[in-house]
C-alpha positions as CSV (number, residue, x, y, z in Angstrom):
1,X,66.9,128.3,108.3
2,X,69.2,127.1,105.9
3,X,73.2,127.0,106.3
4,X,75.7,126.9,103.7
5,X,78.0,123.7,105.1
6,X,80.7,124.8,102.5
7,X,81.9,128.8,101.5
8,X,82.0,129.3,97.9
9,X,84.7,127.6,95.7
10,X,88.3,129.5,96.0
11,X,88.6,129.9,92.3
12,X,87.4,128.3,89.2
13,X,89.7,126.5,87.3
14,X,92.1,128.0,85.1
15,X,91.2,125.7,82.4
16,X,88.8,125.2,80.4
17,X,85.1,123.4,81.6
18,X,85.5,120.1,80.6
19,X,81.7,118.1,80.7
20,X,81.6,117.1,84.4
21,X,81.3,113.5,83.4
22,X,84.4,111.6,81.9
23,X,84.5,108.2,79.9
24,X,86.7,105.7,81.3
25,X,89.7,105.3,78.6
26,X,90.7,101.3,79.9
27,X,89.0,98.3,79.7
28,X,87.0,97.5,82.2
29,X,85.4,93.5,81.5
30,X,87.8,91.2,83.0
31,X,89.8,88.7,81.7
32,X,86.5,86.0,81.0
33,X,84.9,88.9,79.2
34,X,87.4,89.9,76.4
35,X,89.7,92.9,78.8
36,X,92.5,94.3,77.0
37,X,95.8,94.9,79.0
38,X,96.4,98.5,79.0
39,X,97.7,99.8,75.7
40,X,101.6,100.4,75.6
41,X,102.5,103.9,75.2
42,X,106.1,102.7,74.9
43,X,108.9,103.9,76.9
44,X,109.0,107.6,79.1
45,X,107.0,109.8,80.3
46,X,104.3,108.8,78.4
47,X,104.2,105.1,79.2
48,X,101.7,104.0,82.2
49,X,102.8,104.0,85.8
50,X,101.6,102.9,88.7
51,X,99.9,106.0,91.0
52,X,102.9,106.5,93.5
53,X,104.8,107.3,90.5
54,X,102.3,109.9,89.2
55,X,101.8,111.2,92.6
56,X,105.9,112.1,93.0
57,X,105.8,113.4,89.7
58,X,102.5,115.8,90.2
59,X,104.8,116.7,93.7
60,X,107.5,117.6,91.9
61,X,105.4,119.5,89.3
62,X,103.7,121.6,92.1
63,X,106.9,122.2,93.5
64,X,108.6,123.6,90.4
65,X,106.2,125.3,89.2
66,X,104.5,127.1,92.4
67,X,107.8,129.1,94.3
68,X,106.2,129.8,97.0
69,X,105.1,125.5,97.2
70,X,107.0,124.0,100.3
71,X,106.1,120.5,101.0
72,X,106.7,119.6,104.8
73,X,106.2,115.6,107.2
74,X,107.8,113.3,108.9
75,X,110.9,111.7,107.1
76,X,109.6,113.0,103.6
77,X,113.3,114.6,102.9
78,X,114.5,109.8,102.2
79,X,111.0,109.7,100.3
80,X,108.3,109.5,103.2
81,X,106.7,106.6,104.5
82,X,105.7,105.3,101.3
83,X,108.2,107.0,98.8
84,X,106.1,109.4,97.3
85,X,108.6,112.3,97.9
86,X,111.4,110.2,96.3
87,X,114.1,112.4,95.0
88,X,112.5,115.5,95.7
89,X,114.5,116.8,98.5
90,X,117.8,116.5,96.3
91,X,116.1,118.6,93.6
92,X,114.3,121.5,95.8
93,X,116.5,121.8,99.0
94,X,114.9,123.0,101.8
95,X,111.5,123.2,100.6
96,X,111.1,119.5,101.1
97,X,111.4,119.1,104.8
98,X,111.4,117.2,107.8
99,X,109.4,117.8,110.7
100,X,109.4,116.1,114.6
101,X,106.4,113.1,114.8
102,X,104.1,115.3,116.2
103,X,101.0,116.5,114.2
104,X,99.6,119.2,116.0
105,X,103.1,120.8,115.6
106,X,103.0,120.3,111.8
107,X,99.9,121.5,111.2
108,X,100.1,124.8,113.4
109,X,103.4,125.2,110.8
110,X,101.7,124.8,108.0
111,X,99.0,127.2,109.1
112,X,101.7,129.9,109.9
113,X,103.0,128.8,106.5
114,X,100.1,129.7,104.9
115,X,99.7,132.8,106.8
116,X,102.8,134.4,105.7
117,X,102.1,133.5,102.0
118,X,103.6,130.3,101.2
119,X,101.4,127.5,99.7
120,X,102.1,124.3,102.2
121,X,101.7,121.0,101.3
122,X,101.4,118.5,104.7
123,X,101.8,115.0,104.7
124,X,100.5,112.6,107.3
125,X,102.3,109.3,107.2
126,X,98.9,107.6,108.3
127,X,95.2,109.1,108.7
128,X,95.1,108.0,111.6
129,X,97.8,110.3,112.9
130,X,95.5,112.8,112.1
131,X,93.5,112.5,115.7
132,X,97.0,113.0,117.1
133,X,96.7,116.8,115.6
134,X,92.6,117.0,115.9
135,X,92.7,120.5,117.5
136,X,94.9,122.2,115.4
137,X,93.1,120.4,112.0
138,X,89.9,121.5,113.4
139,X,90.7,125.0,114.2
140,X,92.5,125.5,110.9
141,X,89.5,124.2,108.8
142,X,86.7,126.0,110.7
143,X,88.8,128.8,111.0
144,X,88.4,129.5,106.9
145,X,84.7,128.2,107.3
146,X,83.5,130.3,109.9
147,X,85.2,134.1,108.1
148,X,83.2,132.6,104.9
149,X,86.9,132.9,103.4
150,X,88.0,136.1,104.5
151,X,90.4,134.5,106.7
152,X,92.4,132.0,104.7
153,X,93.9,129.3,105.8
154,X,95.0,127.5,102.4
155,X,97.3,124.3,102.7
156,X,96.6,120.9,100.9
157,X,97.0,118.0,103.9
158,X,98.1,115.0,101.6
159,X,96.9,111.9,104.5
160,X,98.1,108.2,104.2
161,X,97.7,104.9,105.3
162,X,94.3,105.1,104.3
163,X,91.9,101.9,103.9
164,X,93.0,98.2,103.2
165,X,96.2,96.7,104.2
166,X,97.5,94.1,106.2
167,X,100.6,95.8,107.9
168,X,100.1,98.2,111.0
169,X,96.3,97.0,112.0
170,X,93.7,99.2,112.8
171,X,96.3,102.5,113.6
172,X,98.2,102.0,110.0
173,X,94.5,101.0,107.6
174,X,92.7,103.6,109.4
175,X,89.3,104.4,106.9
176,X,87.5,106.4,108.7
177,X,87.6,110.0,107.6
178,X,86.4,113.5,108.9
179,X,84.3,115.6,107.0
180,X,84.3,119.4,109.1
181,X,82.6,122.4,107.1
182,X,85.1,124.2,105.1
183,X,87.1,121.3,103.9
184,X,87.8,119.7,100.5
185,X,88.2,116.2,100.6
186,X,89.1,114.1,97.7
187,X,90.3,110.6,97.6
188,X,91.4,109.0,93.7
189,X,91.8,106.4,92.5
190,X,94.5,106.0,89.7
191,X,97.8,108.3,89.3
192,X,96.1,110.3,86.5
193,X,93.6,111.6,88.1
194,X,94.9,111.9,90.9
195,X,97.5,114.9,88.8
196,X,94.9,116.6,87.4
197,X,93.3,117.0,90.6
198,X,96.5,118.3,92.4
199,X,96.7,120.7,90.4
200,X,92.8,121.5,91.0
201,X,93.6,121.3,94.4
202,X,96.7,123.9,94.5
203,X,94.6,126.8,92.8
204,X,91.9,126.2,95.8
205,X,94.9,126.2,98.4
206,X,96.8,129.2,97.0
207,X,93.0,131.0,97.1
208,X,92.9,130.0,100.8
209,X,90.9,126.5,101.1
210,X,92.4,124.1,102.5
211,X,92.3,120.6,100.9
212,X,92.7,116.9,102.4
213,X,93.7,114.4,99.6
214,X,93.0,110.7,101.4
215,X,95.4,108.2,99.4
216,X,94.8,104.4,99.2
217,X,97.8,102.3,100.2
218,X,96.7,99.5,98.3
219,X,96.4,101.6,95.1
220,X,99.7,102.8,95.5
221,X,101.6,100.1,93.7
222,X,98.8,98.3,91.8
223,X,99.1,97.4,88.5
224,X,96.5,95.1,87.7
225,X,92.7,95.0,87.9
226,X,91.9,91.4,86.9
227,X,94.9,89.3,87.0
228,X,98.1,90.2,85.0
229,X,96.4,92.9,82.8
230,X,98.4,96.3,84.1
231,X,94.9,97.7,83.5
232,X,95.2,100.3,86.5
233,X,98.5,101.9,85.4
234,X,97.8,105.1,83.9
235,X,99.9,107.7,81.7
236,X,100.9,110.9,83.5
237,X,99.1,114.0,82.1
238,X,101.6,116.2,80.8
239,X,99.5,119.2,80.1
240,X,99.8,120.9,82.8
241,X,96.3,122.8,82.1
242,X,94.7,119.2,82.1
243,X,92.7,119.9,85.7
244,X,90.2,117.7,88.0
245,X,88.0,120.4,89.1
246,X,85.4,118.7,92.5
247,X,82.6,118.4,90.1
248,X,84.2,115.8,87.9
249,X,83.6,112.2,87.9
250,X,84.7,109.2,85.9
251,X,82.8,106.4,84.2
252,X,83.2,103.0,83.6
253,X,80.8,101.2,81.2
254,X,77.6,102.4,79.5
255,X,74.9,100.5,80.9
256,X,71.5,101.8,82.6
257,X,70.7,98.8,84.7
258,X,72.5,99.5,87.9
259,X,75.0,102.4,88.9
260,X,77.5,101.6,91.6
261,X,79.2,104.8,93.2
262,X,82.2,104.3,94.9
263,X,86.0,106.6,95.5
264,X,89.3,105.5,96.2
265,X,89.9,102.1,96.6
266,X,86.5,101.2,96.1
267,X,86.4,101.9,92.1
268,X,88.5,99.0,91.4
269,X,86.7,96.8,94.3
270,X,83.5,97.7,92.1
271,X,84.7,97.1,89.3
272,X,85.5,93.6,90.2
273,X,82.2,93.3,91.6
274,X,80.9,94.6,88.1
275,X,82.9,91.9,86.4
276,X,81.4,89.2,88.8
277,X,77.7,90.4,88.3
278,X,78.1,90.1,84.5
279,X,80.1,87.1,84.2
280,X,78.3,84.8,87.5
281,X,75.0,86.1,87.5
282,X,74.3,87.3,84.3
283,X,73.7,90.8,85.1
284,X,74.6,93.1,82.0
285,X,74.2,96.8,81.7
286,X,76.4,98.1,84.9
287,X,77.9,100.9,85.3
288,X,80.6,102.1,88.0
289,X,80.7,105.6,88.6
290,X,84.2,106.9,90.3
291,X,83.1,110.2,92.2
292,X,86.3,111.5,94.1
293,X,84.8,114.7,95.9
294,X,83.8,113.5,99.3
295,X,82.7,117.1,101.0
296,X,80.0,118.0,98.7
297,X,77.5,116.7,95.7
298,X,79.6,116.6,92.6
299,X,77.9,118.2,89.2
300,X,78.7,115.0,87.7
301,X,76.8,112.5,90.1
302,X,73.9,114.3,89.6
303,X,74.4,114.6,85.9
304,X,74.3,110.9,85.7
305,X,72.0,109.9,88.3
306,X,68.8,110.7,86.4
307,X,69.4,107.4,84.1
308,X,69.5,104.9,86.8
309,X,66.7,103.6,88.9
310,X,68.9,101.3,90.7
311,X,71.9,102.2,92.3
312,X,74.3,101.2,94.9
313,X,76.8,103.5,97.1
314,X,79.8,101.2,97.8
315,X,81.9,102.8,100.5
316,X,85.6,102.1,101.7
317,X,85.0,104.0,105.1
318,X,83.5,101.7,107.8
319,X,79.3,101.4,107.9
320,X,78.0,104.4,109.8
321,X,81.0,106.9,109.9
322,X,81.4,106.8,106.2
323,X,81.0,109.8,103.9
324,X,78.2,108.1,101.2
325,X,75.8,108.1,104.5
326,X,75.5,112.4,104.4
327,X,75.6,111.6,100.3
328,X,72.3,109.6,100.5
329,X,70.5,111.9,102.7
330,X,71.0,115.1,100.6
331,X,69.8,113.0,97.6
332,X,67.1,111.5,99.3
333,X,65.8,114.8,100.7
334,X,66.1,116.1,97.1
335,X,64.3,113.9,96.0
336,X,67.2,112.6,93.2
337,X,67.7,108.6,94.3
338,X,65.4,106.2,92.3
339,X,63.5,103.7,95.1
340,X,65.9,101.1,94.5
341,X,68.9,101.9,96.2
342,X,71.4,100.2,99.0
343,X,74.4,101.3,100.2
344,X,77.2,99.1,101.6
345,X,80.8,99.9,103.9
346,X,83.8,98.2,105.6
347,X,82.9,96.6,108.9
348,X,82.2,99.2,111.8
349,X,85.1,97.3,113.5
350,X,88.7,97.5,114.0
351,X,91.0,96.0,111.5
352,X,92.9,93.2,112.5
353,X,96.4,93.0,111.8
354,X,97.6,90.9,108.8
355,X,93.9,90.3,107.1
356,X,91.8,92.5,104.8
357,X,88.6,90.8,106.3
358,X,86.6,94.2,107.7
359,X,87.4,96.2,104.6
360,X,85.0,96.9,101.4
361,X,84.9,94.2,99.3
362,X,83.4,92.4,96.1
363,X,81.0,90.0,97.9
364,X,79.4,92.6,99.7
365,X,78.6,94.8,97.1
366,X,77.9,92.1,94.8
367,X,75.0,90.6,97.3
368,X,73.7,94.6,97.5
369,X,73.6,95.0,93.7
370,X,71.3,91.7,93.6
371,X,69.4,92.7,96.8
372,X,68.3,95.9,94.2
373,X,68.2,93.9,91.0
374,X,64.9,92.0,92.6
């Protein structure tokens, strides 16, 4: 017998069906291989930003246009822990508020929240704060899971301090992530997406799934893919119908020699790696693949699968607990992945204060793509 690990989407975007696969819109080749800086969109709204900025601007979007939207933590009301609710308590009062440092408390609100009709949004200062409130997470995703959705539990948990970093050690870069039945987890990797799919994300939550959206700290504030080339700032989509729906993925060059999947963090990491294979090893024709959704098998991914038959998984979690490991066995039992294939993570280790050394990096994912280049 056969289960269903996840109930049927919420609702379908509002929007319409955009192809599941997305061309990358900024150059990609590194500064030896002819990149362009971003293109200057001049001044306002429309000029690229950095991701936190997107990400309190999306905020403030949900918040203004959902009523019934309250956004609760700890300390978000001067900004949060890493300024993404900047402002926001000034311009929607009480529905920006502060909570005691204790998760299981914050999430059993949110749940009520949600249970009386109001569309919470919960954020963590670091993921892993999350164990602190295990129980309450647990019982509010299985909860949903377990009723096939006929009891709903919709909230979007918004979970920092993910993946590399040097401050904090092991308790402040946590990157390791849970992945219960009945929960949506998404992790992106610029400030544009990273909109569109909060929006995605609020039309599941105010249909009663509940959503986890696993931020980056080092993407937070980055600029610059190779060097000084503001590459990774992106424009905020001001098209409010402009959605991310979970089956959507991004790509980044149009070879067929090697694919390298990765999320978060781990699409610029590859992207780096992509600009070493071509410009140190000679290795043309790679393409990086950026697939967000973490809790299920994206249309996209398998859309673009078919035309590889060597690929490597490239994972910011750490080796063994990471979500790309469940990935690889449903394509492998499916029969999708080509023979070729490897699949590198961060060290299953703690991470040391004040180094980046157990994270995901270029090196490793570089020596993986050669390993299945032979």
């Amino acid at each position: 017998m056969q289960f269903n690990s996840q109930p049927r989407r919420a609702i379908a975007s509002a929007a319409p069906r955009a192809a599941n696969v997305r061309r990358a819109s900024v150059a990609v080749g590194g500064p030896a291989g002819g990149a362009e800086a971003a293109p200057d969109r001049g001044a306002g709204s429309g000029a690229p930003q950095v991701m936190r900025r997107c990400m309190t601007r999306a905020v403030d979007e949900l918040l203004s246009t959902r009523e019934n939207a309250v956004y609760i933590g700890e300390d978000v009301e001067h900004g949060g822990y890493y300024r993404v609710t900047e402002g926001l308590r000034q311009k929607h009062g009480w529905r920006v508020a502060d909570f005691p440092p204790d998760e299981t408390s914050l999430l059993g609100v949110a749940l009520g929240y949600s249970q009386v009709g109001l569309l919470p949004i919960v954020e963590l200062p670091y993921a892993k704060y999350l164990d602190c409130g295990a129980d309450m997470f647990f019982e509010t995703v299985i909860m949903n899971w377990l009723s096939a959705g006929q009891r709903p539990s919709g909230l979007i948990l918004r979970l920092q301090g993910f993946d590399k970093g040097v401050f904090g050690g092991n308790f402040h870069t946590h990157n390791n992530l849970h992945l219960p039945p009945g929960l949506d987890v998404v992790a992106y990797s610029n400030g544009e997406d990273y909109t569109r799919g909060l929006r995605h994300a609020a039309a599941q939550a105010a249909a009663g799934r509940v959503v986890m959206l696993v931020d980056s700290t080092d993407l937070l504030n980055r600029r610059h893919l190779h060097e000084k080339d503001n590459a990774w700032m992106r424009p905020y989509p001001k098209d409010v119908s402009e959605v991310m729906d979970f089956d959507e993925v991004c790509q980044y060059g149009e070879g067929s020699e090697l694919l390298i999947v990765s999320y978060g963090n781990g699409v610029p990491t590859s992207l780096r790696a992509r600009h070493s294979l071509m410009q140190d090893h000679g290795v043309q024709g790679v393409t990086v693949l950026d697939v967000p959704y973490l809790s299920g098998t994206p249309a996209g991914l398998l859309d673009v699968l078919p035309g590889f038959s060597r690929v490597v998984f490239a994972d910011p979690c750490k080796l063994g607990q990471h979500p790309h490991a469940g990935l690889v066995v449903k394509l492998q039992n499916e029969g999708l992945l080509p023979a070729a294939w490897r699949s590198v993570a961060a060290a299953p280790t703690y991470n040391p204060l004040g180094s980046t050394v157990t994270f995901l990096n270029e090196a490793d994912i570089v020596e993986a793509a050669l390993q299945v280049l032979k």
